[in-house]
Backbone as JSON, one array per atom type, in Angstrom:
{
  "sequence": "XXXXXXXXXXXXXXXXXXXXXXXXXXXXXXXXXXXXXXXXXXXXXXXXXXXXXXXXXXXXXXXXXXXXXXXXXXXXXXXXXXXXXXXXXXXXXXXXXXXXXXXXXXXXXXXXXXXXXXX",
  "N": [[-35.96, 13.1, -2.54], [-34.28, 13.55, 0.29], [-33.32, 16.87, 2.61], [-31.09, 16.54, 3.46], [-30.06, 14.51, 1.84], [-29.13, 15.43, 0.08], [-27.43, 17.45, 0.72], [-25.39, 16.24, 1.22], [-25.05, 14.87, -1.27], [-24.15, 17.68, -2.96], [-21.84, 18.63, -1.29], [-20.31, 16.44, -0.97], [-18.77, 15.92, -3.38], [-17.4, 18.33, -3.82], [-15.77, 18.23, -1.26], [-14.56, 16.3, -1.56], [-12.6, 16.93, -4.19], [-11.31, 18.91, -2.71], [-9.48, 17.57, -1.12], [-8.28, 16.12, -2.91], [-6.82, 17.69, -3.92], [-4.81, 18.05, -2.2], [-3.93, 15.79, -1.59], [-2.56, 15.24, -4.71], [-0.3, 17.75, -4.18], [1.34, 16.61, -2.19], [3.25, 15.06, -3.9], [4.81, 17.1, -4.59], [6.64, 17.54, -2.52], [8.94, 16.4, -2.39], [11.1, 17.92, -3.98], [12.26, 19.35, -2.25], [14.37, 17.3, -1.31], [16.02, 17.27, -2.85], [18.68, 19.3, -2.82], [18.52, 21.46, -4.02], [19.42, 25.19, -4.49], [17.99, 27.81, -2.65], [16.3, 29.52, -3.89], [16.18, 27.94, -6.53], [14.9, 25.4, -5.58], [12.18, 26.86, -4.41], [11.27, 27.45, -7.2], [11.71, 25.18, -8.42], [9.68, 24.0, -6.79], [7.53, 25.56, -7.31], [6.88, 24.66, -9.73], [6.05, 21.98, -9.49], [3.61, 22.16, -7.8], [2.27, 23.3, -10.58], [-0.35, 21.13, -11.32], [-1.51, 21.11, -9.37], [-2.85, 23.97, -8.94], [-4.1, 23.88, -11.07], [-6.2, 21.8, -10.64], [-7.27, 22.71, -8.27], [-8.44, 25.3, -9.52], [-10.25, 24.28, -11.75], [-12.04, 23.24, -9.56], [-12.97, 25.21, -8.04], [-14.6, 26.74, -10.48], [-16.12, 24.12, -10.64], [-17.32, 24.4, -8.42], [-19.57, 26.09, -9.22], [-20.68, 25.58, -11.15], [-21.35, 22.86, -11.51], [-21.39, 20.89, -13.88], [-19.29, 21.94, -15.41], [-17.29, 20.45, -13.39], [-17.85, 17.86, -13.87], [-17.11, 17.17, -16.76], [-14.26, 18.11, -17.33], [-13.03, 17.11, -15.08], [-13.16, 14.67, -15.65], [-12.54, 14.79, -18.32], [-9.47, 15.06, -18.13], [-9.03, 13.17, -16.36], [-9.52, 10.82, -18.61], [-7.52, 12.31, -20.33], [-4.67, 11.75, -18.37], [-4.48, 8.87, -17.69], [-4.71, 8.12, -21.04], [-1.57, 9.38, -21.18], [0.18, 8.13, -19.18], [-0.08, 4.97, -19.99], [1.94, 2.66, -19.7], [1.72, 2.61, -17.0], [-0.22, 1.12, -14.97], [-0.65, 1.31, -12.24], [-0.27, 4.1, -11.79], [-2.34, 5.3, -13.48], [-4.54, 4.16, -11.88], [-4.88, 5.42, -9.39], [-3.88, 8.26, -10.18], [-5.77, 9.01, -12.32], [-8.56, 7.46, -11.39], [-9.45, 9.04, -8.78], [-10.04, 11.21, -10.35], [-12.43, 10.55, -11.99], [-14.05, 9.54, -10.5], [-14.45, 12.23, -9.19], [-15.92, 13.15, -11.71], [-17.85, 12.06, -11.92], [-19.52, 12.18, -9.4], [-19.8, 15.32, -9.59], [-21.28, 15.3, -11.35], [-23.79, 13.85, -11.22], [-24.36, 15.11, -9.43], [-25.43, 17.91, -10.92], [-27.33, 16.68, -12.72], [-28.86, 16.28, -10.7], [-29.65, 18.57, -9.43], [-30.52, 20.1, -11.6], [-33.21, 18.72, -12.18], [-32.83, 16.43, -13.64], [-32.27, 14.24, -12.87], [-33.85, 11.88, -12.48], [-36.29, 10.63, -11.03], [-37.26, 12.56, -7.86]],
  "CA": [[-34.64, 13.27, -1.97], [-34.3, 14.19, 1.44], [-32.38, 17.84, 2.84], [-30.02, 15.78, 3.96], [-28.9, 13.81, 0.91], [-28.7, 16.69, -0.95], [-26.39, 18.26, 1.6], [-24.74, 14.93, 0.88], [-24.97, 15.11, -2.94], [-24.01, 18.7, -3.21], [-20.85, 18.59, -0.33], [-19.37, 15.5, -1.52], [-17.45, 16.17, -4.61], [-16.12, 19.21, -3.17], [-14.53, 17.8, -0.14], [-13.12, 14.99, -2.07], [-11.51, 17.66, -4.56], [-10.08, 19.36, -1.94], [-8.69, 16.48, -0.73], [-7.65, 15.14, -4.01], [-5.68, 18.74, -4.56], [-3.88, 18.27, -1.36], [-2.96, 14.7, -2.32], [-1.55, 15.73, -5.94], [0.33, 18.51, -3.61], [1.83, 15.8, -1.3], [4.25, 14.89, -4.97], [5.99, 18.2, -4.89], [7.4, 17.64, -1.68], [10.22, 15.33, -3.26], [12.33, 19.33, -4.44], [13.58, 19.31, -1.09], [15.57, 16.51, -1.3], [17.24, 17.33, -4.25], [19.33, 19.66, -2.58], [18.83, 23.17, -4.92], [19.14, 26.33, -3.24], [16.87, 28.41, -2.05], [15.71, 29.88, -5.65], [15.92, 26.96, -7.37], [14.01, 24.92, -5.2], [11.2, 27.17, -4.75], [11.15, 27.54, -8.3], [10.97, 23.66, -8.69], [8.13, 23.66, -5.41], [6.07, 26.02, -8.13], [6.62, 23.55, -11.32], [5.3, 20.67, -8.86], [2.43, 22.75, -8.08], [0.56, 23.83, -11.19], [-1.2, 20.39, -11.07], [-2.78, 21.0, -7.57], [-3.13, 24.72, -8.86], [-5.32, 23.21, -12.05], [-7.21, 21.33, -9.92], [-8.28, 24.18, -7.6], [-9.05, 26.6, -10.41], [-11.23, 23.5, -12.14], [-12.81, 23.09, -8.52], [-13.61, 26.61, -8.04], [-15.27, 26.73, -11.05], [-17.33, 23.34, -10.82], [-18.0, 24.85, -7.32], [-20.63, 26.58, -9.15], [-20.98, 24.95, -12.39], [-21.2, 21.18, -11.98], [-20.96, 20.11, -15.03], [-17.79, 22.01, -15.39], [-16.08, 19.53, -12.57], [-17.68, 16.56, -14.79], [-16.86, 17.32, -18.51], [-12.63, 19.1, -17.11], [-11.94, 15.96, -14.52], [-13.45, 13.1, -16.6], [-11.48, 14.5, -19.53], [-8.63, 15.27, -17.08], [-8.89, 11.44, -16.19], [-8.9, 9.96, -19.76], [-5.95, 12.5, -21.08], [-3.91, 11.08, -17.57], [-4.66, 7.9, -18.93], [-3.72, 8.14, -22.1], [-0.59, 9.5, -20.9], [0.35, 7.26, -18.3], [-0.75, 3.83, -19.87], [2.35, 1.9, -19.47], [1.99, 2.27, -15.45], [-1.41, 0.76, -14.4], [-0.85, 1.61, -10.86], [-0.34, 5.17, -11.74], [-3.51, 5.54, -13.46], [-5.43, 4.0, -10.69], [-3.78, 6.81, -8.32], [-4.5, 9.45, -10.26], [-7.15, 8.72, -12.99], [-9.98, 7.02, -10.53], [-10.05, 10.06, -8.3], [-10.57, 12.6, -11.11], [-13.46, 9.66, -12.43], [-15.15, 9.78, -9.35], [-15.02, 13.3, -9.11], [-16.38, 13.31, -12.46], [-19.32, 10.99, -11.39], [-20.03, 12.59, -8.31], [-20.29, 16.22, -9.72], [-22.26, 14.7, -12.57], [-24.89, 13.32, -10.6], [-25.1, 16.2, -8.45], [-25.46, 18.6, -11.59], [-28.09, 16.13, -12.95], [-30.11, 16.33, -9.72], [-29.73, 20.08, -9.07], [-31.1, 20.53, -12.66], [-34.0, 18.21, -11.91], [-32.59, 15.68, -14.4], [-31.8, 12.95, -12.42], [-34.77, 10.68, -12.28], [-36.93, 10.53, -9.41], [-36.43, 13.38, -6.87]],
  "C": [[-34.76, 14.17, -0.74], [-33.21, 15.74, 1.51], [-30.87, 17.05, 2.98], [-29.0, 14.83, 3.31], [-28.61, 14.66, 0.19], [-27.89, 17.56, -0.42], [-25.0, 17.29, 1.03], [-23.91, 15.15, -0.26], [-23.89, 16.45, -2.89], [-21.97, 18.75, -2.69], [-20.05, 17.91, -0.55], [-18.08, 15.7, -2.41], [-16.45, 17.18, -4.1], [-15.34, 19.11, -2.51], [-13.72, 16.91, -1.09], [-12.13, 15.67, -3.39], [-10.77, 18.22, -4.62], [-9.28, 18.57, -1.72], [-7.74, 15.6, -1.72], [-6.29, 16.4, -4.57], [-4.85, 18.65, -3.55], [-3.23, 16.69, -1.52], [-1.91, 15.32, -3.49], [-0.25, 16.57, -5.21], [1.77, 17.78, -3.23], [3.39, 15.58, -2.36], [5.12, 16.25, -5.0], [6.26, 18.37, -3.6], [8.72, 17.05, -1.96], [11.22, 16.58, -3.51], [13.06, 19.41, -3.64], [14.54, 18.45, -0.64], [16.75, 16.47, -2.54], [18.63, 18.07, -3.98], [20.23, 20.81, -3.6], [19.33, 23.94, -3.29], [17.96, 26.75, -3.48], [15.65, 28.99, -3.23], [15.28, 28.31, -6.88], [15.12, 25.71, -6.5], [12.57, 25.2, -4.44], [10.35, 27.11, -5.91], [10.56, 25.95, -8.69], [9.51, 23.47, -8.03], [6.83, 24.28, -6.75], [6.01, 25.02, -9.22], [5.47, 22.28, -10.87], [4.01, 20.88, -8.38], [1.61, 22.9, -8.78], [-0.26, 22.38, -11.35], [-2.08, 20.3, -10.4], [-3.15, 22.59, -8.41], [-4.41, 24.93, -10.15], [-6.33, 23.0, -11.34], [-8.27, 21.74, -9.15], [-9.03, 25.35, -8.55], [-10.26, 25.57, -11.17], [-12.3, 23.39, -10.83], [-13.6, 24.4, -8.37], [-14.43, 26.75, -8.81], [-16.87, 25.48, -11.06], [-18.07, 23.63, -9.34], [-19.74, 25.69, -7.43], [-21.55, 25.87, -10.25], [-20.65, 23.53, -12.28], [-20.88, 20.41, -12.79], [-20.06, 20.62, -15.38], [-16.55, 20.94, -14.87], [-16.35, 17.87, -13.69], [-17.28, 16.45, -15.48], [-14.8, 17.18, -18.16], [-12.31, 17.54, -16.19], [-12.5, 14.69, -14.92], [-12.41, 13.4, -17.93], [-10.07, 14.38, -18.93], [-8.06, 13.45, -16.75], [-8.44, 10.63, -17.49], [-7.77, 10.65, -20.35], [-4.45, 11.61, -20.05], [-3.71, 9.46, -18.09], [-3.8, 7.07, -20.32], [-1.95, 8.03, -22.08], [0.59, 8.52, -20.21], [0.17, 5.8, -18.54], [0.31, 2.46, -19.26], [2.62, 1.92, -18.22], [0.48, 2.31, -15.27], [-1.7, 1.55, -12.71], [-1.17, 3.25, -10.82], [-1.56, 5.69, -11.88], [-5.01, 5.33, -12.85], [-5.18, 5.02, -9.79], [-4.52, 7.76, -8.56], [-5.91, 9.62, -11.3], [-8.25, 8.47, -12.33], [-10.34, 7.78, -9.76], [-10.47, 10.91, -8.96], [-12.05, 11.51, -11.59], [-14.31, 9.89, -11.52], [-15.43, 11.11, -9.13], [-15.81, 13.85, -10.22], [-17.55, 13.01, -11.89], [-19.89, 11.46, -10.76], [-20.61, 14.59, -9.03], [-21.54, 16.13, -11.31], [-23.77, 14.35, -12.2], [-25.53, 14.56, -9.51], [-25.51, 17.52, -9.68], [-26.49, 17.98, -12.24], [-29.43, 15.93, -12.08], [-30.36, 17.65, -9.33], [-30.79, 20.65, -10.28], [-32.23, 19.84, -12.64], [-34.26, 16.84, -13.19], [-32.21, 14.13, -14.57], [-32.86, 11.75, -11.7], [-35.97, 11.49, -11.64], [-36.49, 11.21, -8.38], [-37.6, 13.08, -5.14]]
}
């Protein structure tokens, strides 16, 4: 494995779980049309939050511990899942990004540990 895929490997998951916490985010913009006040639709802005604020505290952590981001957003994925079954679309949405971020910090926690085949 070259420097360079392993910059790859390593870099990957993380961007795409930033990116996947500022998606989730994107859903608690919807409070401001509800037309609270000022208290009560902060208050809502934080409810619509702790999802993205999960996500970052799971990231942070698999930031160091890899197999943290695999085990927390693969289960993360099948409880959504579960939850969610009678909307397919939904669980494509949000299930297949936490899957892939499973996958991806899986494989990079499998090659860091020198577990992943052929290096």
């Amino acid at each position: 494995m070259t420097a360079y895929s392993r910059r790859i490997l390593v870099w990957t998951p993380r961007a795409l779980g930033i990116a996947f916490a500022i998606f989730l985010s994107l859903f608690a913009l919807d409070v401001f049309s509800e037309g609270y006040g000022f208290a009560r639709t902060l208050f809502a802005l934080m409810m619509h939050l702790i999802p993205t604020a999960i996500v970052l505290a799971v990231l942070a952590l698999a930031w160091r511990w890899e197999w943290i981001g695999a085990v927390v957003f693969g289960s993360a994925g099948l409880l959504y899942a579960k939850m969610a079954w009678r909307h397919p679309s939904w669980i494509l949405t949000i299930s297949g990004p936490l899957f892939v971020l499973a996958a991806l910090f899986l494989v990079s926690w499998l090659k860091r540990a020198g577990r992943g085949g052929t290096s």
